[in-house]
VOPAGU-2260 file (C-alpha; in pm, 1 decimal, decimal comma):
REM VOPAGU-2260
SITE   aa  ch    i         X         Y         Z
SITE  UNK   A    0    8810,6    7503,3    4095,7
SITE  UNK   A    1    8993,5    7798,0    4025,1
SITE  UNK   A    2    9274,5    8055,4    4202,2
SITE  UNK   A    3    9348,8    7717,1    4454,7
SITE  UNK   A    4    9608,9    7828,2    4661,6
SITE  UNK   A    5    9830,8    7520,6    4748,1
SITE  UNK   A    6   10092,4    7455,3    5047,6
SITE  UNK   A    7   10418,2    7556,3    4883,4
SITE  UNK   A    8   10242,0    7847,1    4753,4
SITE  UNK   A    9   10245,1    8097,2    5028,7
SITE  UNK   A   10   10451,5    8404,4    4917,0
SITE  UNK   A   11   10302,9    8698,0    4735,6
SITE  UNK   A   12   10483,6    9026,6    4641,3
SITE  UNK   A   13   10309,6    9311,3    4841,7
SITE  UNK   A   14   10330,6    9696,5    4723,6
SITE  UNK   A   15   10495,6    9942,5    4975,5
SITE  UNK   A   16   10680,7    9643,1    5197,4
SITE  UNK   A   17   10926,3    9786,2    5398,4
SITE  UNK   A   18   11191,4    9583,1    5219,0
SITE  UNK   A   19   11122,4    9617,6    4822,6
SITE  UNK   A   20   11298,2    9333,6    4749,1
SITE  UNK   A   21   11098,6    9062,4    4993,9
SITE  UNK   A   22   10740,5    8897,9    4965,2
SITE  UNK   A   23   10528,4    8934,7    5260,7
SITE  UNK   A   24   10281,9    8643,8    5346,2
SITE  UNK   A   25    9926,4    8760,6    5346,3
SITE  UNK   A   26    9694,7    8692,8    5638,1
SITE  UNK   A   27    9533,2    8449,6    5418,9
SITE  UNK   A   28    9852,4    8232,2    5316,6
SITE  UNK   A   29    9953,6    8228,9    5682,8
SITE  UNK   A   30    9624,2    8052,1    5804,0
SITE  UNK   A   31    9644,0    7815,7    5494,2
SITE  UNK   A   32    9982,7    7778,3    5630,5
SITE  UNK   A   33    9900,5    7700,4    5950,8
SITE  UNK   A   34    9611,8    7444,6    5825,8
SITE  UNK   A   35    9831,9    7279,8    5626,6
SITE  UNK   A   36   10076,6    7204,7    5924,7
SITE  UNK   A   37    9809,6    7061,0    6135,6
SITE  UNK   A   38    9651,1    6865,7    5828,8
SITE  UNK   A   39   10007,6    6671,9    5796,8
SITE  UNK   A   40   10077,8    6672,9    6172,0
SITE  UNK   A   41    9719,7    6468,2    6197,6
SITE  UNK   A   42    9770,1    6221,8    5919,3
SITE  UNK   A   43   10111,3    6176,5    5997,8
SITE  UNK   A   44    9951,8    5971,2    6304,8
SITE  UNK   A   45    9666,3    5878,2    6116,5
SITE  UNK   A   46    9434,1    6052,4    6292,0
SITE  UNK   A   47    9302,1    6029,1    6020,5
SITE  UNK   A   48    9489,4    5868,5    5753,4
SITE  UNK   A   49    9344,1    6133,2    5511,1
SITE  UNK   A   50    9184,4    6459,2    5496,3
SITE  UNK   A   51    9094,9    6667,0    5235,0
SITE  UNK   A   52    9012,9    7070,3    5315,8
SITE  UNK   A   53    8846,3    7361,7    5096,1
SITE  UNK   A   54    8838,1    7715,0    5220,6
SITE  UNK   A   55    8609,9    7964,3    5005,0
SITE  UNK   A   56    8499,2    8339,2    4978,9
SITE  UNK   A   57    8175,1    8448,6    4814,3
SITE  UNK   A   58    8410,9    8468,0    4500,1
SITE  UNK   A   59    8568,0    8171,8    4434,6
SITE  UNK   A   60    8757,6    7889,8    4605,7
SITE  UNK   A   61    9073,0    8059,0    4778,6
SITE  UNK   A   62    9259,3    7685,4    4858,1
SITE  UNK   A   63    9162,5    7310,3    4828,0
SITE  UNK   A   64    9376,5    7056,6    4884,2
SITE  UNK   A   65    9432,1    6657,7    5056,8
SITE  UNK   A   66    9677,7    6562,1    5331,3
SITE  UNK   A   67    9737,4    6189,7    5363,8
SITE  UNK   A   68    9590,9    5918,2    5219,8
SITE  UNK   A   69    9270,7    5813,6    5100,8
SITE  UNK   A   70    9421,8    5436,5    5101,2
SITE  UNK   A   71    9631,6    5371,7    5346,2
SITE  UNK   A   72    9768,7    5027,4    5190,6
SITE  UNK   A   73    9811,8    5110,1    4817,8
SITE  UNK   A   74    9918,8    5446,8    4966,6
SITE  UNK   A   75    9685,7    5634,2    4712,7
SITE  UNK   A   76    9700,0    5978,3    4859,3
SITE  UNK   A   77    9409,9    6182,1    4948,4
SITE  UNK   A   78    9361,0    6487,3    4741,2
SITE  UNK   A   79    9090,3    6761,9    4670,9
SITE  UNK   A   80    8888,7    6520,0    4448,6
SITE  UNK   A   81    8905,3    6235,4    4689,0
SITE  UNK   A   82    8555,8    6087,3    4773,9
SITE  UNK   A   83    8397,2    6072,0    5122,1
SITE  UNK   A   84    8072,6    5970,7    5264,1
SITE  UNK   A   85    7940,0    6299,3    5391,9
SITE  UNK   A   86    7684,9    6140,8    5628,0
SITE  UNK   A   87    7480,9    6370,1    5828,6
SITE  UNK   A   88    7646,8    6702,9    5628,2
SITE  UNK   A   89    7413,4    6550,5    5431,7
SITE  UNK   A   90    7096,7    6748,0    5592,7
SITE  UNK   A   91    7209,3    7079,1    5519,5
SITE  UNK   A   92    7125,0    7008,0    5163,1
SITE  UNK   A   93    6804,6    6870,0    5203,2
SITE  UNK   A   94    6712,0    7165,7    5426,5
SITE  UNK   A   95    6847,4    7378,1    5141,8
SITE  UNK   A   96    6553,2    7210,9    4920,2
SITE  UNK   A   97    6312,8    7246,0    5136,5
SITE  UNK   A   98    6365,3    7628,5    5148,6
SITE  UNK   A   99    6406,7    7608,4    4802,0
SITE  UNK   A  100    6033,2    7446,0    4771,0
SITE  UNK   A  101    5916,8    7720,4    4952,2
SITE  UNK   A  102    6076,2    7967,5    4766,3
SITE  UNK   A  103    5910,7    7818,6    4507,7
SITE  UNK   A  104    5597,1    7851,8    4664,9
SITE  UNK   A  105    5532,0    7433,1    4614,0
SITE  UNK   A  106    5481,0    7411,2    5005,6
SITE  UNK   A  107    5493,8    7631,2    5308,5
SITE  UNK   A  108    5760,5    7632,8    5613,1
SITE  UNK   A  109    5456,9    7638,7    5825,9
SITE  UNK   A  110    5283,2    7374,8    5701,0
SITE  UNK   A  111    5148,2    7090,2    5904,5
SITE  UNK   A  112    5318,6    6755,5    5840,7
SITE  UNK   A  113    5049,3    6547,5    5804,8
SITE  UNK   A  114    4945,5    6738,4    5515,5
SITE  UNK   A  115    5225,5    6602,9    5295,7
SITE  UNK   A  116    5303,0    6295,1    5521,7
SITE  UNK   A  117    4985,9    6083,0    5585,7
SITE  UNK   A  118    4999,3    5927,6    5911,2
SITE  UNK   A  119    5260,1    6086,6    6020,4
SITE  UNK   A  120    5222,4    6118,4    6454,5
SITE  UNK   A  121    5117,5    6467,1    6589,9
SITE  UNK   A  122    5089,8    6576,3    6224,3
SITE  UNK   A  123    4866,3    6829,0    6326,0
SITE  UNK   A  124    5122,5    7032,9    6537,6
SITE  UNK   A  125    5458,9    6970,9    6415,8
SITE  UNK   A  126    5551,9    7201,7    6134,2
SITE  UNK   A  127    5786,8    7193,1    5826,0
SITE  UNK   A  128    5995,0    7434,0    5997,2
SITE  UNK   A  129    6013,8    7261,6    6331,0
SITE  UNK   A  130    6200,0    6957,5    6134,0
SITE  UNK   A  131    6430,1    7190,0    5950,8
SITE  UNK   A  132    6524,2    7315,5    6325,0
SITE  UNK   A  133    6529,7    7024,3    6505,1
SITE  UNK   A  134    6256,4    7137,0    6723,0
SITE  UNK   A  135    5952,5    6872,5    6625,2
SITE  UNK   A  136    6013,0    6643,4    6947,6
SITE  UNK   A  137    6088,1    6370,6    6727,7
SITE  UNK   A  138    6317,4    6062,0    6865,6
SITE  UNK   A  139    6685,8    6028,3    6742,1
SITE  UNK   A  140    6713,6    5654,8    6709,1
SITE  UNK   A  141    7067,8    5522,5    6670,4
SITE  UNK   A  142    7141,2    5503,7    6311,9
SITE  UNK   A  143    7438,8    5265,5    6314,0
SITE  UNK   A  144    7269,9    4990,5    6153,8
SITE  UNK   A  145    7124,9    5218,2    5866,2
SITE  UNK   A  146    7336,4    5142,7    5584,0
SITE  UNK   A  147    7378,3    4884,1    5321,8
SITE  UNK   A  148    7695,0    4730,9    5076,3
SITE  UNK   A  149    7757,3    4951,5    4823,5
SITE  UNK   A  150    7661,1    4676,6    4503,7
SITE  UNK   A  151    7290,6    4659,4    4686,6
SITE  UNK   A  152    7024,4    4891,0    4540,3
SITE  UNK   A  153    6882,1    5156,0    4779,7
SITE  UNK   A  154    6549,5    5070,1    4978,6
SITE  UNK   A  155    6238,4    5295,6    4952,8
SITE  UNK   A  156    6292,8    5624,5    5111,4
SITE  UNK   A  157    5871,0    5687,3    5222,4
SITE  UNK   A  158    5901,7    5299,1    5339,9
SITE  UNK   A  159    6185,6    5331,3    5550,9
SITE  UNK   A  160    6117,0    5658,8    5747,0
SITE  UNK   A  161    5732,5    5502,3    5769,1
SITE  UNK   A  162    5885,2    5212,1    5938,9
SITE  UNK   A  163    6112,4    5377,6    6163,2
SITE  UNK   A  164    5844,4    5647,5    6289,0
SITE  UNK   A  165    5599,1    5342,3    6392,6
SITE  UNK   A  166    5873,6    5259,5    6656,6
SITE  UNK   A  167    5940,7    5628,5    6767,7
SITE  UNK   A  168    5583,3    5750,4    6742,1
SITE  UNK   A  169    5567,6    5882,4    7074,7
SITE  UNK   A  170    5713,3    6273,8    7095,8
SITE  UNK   A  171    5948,2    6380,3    7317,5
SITE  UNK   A  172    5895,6    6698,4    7374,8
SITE  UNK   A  173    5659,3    6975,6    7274,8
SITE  UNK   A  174    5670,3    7097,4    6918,4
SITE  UNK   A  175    5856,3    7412,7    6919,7
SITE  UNK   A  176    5991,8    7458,0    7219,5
SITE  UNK   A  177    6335,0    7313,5    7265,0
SITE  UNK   A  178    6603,8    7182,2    6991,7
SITE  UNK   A  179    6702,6    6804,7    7045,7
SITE  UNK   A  180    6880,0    6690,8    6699,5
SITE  UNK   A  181    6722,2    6378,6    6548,4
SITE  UNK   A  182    6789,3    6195,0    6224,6
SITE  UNK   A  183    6442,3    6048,7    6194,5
SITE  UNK   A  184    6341,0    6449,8    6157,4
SITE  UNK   A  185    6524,6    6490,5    5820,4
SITE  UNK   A  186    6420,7    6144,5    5720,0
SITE  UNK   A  187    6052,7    6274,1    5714,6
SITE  UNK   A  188    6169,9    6589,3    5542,2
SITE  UNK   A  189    6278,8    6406,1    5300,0
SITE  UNK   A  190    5869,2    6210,3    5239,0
SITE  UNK   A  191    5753,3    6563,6    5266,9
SITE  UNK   A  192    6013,2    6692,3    4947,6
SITE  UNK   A  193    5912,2    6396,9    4781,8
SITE  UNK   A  194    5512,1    6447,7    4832,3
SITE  UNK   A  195    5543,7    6843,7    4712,9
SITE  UNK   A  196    5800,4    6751,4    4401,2
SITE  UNK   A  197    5604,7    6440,0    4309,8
SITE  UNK   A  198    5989,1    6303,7    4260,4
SITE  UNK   A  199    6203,5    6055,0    4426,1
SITE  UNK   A  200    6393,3    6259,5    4675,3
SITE  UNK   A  201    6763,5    6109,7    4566,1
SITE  UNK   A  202    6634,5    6245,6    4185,9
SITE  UNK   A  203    6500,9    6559,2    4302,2
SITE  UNK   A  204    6835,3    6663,9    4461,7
SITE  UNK   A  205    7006,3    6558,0    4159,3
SITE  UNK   A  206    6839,2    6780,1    3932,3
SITE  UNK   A  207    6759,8    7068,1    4125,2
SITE  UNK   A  208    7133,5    7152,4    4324,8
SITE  UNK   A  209    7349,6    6904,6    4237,5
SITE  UNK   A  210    7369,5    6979,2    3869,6
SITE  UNK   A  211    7306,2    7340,0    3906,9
SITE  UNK   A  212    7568,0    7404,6    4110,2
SITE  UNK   A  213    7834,1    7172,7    3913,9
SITE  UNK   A  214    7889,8    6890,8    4169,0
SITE  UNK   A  215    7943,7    6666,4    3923,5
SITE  UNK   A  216    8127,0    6452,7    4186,1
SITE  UNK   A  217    7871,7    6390,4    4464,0
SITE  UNK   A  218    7612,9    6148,1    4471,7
SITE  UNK   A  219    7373,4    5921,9    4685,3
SITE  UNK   A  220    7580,9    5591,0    4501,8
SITE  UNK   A  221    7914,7    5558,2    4439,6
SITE  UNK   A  222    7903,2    5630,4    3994,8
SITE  UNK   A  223    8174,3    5421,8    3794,6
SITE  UNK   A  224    8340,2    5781,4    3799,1
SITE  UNK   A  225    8342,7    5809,7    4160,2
SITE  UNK   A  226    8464,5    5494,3    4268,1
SITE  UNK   A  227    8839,6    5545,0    4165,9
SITE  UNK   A  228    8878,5    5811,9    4341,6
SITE  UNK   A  229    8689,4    5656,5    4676,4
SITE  UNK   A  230    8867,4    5694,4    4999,6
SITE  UNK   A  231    8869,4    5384,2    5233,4
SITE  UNK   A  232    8692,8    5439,8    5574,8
SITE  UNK   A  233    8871,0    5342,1    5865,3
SITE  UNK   A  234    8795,2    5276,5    6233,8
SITE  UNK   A  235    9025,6    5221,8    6572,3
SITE  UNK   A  236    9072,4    4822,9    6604,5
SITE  UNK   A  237    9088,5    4883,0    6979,6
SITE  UNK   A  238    8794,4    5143,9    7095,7
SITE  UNK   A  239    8538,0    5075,4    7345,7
SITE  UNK   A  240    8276,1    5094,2    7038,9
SITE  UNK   A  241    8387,4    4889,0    6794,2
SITE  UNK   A  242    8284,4    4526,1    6919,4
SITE  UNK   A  243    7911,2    4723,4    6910,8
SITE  UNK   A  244    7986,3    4839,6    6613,2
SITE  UNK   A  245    8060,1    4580,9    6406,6
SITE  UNK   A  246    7755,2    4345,1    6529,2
SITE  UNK   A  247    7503,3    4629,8    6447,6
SITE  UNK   A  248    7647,0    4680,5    6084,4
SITE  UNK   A  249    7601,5    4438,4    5778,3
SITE  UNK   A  250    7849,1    4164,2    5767,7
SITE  UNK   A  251    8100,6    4229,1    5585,8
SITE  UNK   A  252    8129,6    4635,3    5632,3
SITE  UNK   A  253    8413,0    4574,7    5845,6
SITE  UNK   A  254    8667,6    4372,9    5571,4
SITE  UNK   A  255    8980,3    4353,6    5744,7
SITE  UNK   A  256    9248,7    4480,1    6030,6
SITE  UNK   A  257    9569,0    4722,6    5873,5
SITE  UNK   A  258    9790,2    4808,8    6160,9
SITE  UNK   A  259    9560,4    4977,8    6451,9
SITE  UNK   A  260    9260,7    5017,7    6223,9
SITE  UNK   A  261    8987,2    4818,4    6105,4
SITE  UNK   A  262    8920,9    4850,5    5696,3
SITE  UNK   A  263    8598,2    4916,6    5625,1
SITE  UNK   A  264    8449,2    4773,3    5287,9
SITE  UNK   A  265    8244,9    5049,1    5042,2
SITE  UNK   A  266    7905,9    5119,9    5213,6
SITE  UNK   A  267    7618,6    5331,7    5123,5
SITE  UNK   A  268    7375,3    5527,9    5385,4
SITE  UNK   A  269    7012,8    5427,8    5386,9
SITE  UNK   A  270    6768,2    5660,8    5456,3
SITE  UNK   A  271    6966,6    5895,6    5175,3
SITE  UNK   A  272    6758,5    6240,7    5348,5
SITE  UNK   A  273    6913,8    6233,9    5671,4
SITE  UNK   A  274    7291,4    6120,0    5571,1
SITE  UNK   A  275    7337,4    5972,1    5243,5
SITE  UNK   A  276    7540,8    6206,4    4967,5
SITE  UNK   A  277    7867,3    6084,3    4911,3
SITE  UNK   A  278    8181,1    6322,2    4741,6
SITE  UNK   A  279    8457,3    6527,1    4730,1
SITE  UNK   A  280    8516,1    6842,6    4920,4
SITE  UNK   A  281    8540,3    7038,8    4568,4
SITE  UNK   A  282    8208,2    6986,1    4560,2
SITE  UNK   A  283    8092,8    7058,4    4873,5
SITE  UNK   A  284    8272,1    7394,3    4834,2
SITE  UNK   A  285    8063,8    7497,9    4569,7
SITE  UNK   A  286    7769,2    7384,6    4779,4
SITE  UNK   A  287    7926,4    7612,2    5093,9
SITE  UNK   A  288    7949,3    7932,5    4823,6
SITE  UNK   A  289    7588,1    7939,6    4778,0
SITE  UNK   A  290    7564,2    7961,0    5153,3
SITE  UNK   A  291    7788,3    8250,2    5207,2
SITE  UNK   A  292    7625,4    8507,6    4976,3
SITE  UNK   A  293    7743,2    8401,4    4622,6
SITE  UNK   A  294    7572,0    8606,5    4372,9
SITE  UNK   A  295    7664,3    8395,8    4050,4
SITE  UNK   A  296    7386,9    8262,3    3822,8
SITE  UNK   A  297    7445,2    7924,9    3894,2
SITE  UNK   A  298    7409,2    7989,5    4321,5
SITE  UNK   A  299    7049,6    8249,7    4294,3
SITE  UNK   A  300    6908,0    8019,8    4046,0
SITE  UNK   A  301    6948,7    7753,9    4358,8
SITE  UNK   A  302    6833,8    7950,0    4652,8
SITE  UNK   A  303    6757,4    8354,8    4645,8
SITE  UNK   A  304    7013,8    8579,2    4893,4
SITE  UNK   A  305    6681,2    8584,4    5089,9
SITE  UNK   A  306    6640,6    8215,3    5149,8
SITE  UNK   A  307    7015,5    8188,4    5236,1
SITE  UNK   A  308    6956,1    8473,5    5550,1
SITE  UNK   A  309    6667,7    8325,5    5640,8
SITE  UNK   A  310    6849,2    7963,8    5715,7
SITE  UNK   A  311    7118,8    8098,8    5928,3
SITE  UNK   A  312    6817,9    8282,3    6161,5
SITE  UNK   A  313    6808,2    8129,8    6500,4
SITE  UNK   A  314    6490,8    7937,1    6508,3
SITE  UNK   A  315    6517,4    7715,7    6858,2
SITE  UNK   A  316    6757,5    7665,2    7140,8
SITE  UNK   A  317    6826,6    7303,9    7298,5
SITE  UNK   A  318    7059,5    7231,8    7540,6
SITE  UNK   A  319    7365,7    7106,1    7316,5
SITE  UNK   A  320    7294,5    7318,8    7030,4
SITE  UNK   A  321    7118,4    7641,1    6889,0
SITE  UNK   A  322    6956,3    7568,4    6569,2
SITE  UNK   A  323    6894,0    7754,0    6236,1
SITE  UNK   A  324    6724,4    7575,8    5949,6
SITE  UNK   A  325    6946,0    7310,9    5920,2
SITE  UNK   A  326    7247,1    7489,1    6034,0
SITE  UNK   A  327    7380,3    7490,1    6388,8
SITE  UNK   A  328    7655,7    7569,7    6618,6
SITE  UNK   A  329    7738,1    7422,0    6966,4
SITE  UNK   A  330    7670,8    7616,5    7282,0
SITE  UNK   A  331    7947,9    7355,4    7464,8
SITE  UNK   A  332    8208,2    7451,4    7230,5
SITE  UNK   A  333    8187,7    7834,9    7081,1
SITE  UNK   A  334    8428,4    7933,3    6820,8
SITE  UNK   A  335    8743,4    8075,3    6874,1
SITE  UNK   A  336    8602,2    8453,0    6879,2
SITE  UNK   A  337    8413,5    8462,7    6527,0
SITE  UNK   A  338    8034,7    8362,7    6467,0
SITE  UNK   A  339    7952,5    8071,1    6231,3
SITE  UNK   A  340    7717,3    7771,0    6148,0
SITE  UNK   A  341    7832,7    7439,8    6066,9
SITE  UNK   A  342    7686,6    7074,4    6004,6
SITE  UNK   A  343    7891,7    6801,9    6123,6
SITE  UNK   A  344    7910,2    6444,6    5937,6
SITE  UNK   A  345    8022,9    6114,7    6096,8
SITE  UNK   A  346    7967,1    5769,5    6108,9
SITE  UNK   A  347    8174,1    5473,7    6049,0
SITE  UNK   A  348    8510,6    5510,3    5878,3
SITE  UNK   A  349    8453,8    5867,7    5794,6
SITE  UNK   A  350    8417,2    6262,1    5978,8
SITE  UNK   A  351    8346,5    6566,2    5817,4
SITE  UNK   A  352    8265,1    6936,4    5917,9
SITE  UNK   A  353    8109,7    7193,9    5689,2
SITE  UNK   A  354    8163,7    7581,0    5815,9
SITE  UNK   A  355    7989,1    7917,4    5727,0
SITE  UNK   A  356    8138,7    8235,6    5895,4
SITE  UNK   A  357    7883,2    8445,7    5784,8
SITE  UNK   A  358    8056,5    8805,7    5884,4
SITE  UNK   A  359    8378,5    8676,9    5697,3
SITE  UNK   A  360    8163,9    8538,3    5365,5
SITE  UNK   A  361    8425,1    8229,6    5466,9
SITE  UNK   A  362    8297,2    7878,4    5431,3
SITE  UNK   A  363    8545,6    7551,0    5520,0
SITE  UNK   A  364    8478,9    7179,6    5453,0
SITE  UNK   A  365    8718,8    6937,2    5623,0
SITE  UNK   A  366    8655,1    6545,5    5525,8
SITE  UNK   A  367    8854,5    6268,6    5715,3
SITE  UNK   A  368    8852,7    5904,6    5660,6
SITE  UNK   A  369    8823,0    5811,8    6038,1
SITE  UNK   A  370    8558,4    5736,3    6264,5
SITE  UNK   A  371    8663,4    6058,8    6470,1
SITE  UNK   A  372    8934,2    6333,8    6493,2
SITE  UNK   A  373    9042,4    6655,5    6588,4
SITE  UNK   A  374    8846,3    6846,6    6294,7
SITE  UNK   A  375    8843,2    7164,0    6532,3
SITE  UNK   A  376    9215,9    7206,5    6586,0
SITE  UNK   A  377    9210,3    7224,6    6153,1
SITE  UNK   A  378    8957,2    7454,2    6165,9
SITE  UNK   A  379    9094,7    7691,2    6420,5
SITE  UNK   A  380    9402,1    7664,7    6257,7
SITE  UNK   A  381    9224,4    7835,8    5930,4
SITE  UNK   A  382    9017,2    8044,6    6077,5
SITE  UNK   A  383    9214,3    8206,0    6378,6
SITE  UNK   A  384    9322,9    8605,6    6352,0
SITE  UNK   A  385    9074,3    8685,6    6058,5
């Protein structure tokens, strides 16, 4: 990306300063400032080891940059290119072609789900758009267990979500009324993008965002490319979950103790709709762009300025979280005075958060290489006084 404005950076000559002589920080370079301080002050006690951060406008990229370190025992540090698991930031781009389908006019956001997913329980009430928002009554079965060694080919998407909704036939709630997040939602989304392209989900991303908006360095496998620049998931040797968590996992996923954290070998997410891309946060900012009103060629010919608004419109209310299509924000924990989306990402070894502040045209992606941290003192670090 261009115009990244790094750490030691932060000085720009302003016209009219009461001293002609000094540079005055901008707003802008103070928050990135500010970010930066809490990004080392976090990794320092590697919490988490490494995290790498993008800010954007609808223009371009305004900073990018890694704190940290992706490996924590070859000391490889984390930077803007470093690789992540996004896990479940992962929805927001299959609810992005879903929209884009319907832009398209190949299905309808009011479509019945059985009509592109035989068999599929309560087809006959539960709605395209009631997936995108969360709002189908679906179950959210733990998805710990969902993933598989890196050097194993992925399963069948349709076979896998088939599977999982036999166990968790049985809605929870009525279609429509009430937003209760679940995982097994976006896996269906992703049989129903499949059924309208009449292309493997994983290959219908690939052609139809990835490429066109130049994420050349995100993925649903880790490419010969991509592995280099990998960063190694860690989790807390000592937590309450990880005895749980390493018996529901594949042997092996947890390789070996460093210090206070547990190693965890390269893994890939099964079930790629609901959590499985895998990159860099360079990437993901040019994903974020689209979603804050970019108007270059490469963004429209993705999703219209139309289809954009019309995924950050309230569409259902649950009692954890207002959703959008696909996007969401927290009624437990409201931003620090400005209005955004998001779509967190977590699992084992890694945490991410992806940010729109719609009235700013700001977008933020934070991705850490721990289990859990304190993403929300980074991002009201960059975000506060704007």
């Amino acid at each position: 990306m261009s115009d990244k404005l790094r750490c030691d950076v932060t000085v720009h000559p302003t016209e009219g300063d009461d001293d002609a002589g000094r540079a005055r920080r901008t707003p802008e370079a103070a928050q990135v400032e500010a970010g930066c301080q809490v990004a080392r002050e976090l990794t320092t006690g590697q919490r988490p080891p490494g995290v790498s951060v993008a800010v954007v406008d609808a223009e371009n990229a305004s900073w990018s940059d890694g704190f940290g370190f992706a490996d924590v025992e070859t000391r490889r540090p984390a930077s803007a290119d470093t690789v992540y698991l996004w896990f479940s930031m992962t929805k927001i781009v299959t609810a992005t072609a879903v929209v884009q389908l319907a832009e398209r006019g190949v299905l309808g956001l009011g479509d019945q789900v059985g009509s592109w997913v035989p068999g599929f329980p309560a087809g006959g009430r539960v709605t395209v758009r009631h997936l995108l928002s969360h709002s189908a009554g679906l179950s959210n079965p733990i998805p710990v267990g969902w993933v598989r060694p890196a050097d194993e080919p992925a399963g069948d998407l349709n076979e896998f979500a088939t599977r999982l909704l036999a166990k968790h036939s049985r809605l929870r709630g009525e279609p429509g009324v009430r937003a209760r997040y679940s995982n097994l939602g976006y896996l269906v989304l992703g049989q129903v993008i499949e059924a309208a392209s009449g292309s493997p989900y994983a290959d219908y991303v690939r052609a139809n965002i990835l490429a066109p908006l130049g994420m050349t360095s995100t993925d649903f496998v880790y490419r010969g490319e991509m592995t280099a620049r990998a960063a190694v998931g860690y989790h807390p040797r000592y937590g309450l979950s990880t005895p749980v968590l390493r018996r529901m996992v594949p042997a092996g996923i947890f390789d070996h103790r460093t210090g206070k954290l547990w190693a965890l070998s390269r893994f890939c997410v099964e079930g790629a709709a609901y959590g499985g891309l895998i990159g860099s946060v360079e990437d993901a900012a040019r994903f974020v762009r689209l979603h804050i009103g970019a108007a270059d060629e490469r963004s429209r010919s993705v999703l219209s300025a139309e289809g954009v608004a019309a995924m950050q419109e309230l569409t259902a209310r649950g009692r954890k979280l207002d959703v959008a299509l696909g996007w969401f924000h927290r009624d437990a924990d409201p931003d620090r005075g400005q209005r955004y989306w998001e779509h967190l990402g977590g699992g084992g070894g890694f945490f991410n958060t992806m940010r729109i502040y719609p009235d700013l045209n700001l977008g933020l992606v934070a991705m850490g290489n721990r289990t859990s941290w304190d993403y929300q003192r980074l991002t009201d670090a960059l975000t506060s006084r704007r």
